[in-house]
N, C-alpha and C positions, 0 to 999 in steps of 0.2 A: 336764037335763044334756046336755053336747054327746053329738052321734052320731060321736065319732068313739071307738073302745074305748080303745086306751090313750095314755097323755100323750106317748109316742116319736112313733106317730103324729101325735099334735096340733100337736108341734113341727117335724116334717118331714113333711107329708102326702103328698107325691111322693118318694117313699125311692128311692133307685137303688141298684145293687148298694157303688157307693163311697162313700154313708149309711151304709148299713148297717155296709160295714167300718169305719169311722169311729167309728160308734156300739158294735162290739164291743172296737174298741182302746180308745175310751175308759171302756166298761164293765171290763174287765178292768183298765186303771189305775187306777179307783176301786176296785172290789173290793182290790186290791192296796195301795194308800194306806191302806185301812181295817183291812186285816189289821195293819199295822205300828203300831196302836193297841192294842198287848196288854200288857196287867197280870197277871203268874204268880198264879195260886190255891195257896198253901199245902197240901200233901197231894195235889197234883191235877195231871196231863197236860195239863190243859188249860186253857188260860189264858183269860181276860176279854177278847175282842178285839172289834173294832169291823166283823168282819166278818158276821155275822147282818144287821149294819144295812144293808150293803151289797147282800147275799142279798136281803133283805128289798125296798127299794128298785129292784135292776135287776130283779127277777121283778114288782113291778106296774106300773112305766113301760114295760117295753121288750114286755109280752107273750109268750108263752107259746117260738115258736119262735126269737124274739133273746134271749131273756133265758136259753133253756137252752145257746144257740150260747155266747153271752156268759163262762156260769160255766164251759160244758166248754172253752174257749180258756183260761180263768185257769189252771182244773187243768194241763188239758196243758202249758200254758207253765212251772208248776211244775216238774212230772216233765221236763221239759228241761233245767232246770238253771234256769230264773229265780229270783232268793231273792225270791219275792215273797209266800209262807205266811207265816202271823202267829209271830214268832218263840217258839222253843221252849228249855225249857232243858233238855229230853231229847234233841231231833233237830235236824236242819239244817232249815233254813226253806226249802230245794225239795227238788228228787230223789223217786223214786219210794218209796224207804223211808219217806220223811215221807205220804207219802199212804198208803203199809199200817199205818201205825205206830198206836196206840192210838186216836189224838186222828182219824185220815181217816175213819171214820166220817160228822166233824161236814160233812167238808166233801160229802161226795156226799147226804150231808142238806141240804145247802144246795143242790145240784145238784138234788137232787129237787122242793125248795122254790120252786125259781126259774120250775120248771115249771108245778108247780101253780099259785103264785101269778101266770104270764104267763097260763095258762088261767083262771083268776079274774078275769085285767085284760081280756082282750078281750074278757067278756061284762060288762065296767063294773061287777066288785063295788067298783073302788078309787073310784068315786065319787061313792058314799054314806057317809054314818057308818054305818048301819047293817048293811052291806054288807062294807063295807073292814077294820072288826075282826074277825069269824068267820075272814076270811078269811086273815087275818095270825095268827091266832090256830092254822090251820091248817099254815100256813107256819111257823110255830116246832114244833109239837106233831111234825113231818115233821122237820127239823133235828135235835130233842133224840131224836127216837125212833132214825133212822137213828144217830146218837152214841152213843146211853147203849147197846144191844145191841153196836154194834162192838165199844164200850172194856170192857164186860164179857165179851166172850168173848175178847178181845186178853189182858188182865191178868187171866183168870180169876174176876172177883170174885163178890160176891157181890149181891145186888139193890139193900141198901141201902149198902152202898159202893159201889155204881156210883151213886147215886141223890146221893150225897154230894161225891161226885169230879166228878158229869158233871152235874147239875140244881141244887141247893140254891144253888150261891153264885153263880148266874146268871138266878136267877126273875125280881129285882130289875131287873135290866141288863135283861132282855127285857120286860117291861113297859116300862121305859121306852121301847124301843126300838118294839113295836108303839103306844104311844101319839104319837111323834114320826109313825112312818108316816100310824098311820092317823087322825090329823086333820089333816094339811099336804095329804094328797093328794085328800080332798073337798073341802076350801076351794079348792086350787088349781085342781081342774075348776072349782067354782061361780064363780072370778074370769073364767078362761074360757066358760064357758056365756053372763056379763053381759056377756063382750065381743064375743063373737057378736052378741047379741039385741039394739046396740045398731045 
């Protein structure tokens, strides 16, 4: 496998301070395109969005301290007033109420996630199969943990209606979602690894 830790690296090995910004505006506009991919859950706060996959994503390319720069700029840019949270049919899609509201929980789960899983990437779990799922596997279990405790102490509930509102109709979507991750991003090292050693 290449020695270089994560794919951000790989593709700009001499990163300068104007990479980097570069690379968090553009992180922050994908996260944000992906939020705007949400389907309401019937009974539930919290809707089906395509932002886990984006969590998911900029925490094992970008590495541990771009990838958590990366998710706390989206947040903050939210509570500014940018509408760029996955839209909601309880709350406005920025402002800081949207981030105490039931469902913010999911996104400092994802802020946590981005971390973990950049600390994951710089010691190359993302490029192994065997490696890169645990490790995604730990990147959602952080998301859904930090979520389901918020939205049950938010709306009072109780374990297995939190577990109904905030887990059950999302098991599906994030399996898929770790399996997209985690075989695109060992093959992609190993096409790079061949193109080194050629």
């Amino acid at each position: 496998m290449s020695s270089t830790a994560t794919l951000r690296a790989a593709v700009a090995p001499r990163s300068t301070a104007l990479t980097h910004a570069l690379f968090i505006v553009g992180g922050v506009a994908f996260i944000s395109a992906m939020a705007q991919i949400s389907v309401p859950v019937p009974g539930s706060p919290v809707p089906v969005t395509g932002q886990t996959l984006a969590a998911l994503l900029v925490g094992t390319t970008y590495g541990a301290r771009l990838a958590v720069t990366t998710f706390a700029t989206y947040i903050l840019a939210g509570i500014a007033g940018a509408p760029i949270f996955a839209p909601s049919a309880t709350s406005a899609n920025h402002g800081l109420d949207r981030v105490v509201s039931a469902t913010g929980g999911y996104l400092f789960g994802m802020l946590a996630a981005s971390l973990l899983l950049g600390y994951l990437a710089d010691r190359k779990a993302d490029q192994k199969f065997a490696t890169s799922f645990p490790a995604l596997i730990l990147g959602e279990i952080t998301i859904f943990g930090f979520g389901l405790i918020w939205l049950k102490n938010s709306l009072d509930l109780s374990w297995s209606a939190t577990l109904s509102a905030g887990l059950t109709p999302f098991i599906l979507g994030e399996i898929l979602k770790i399996a997209i991750v985690g075989t695109s991003l060992p093959l992609i090292w190993r096409k790079i690894a061949t193109a080194i050693n050629k």
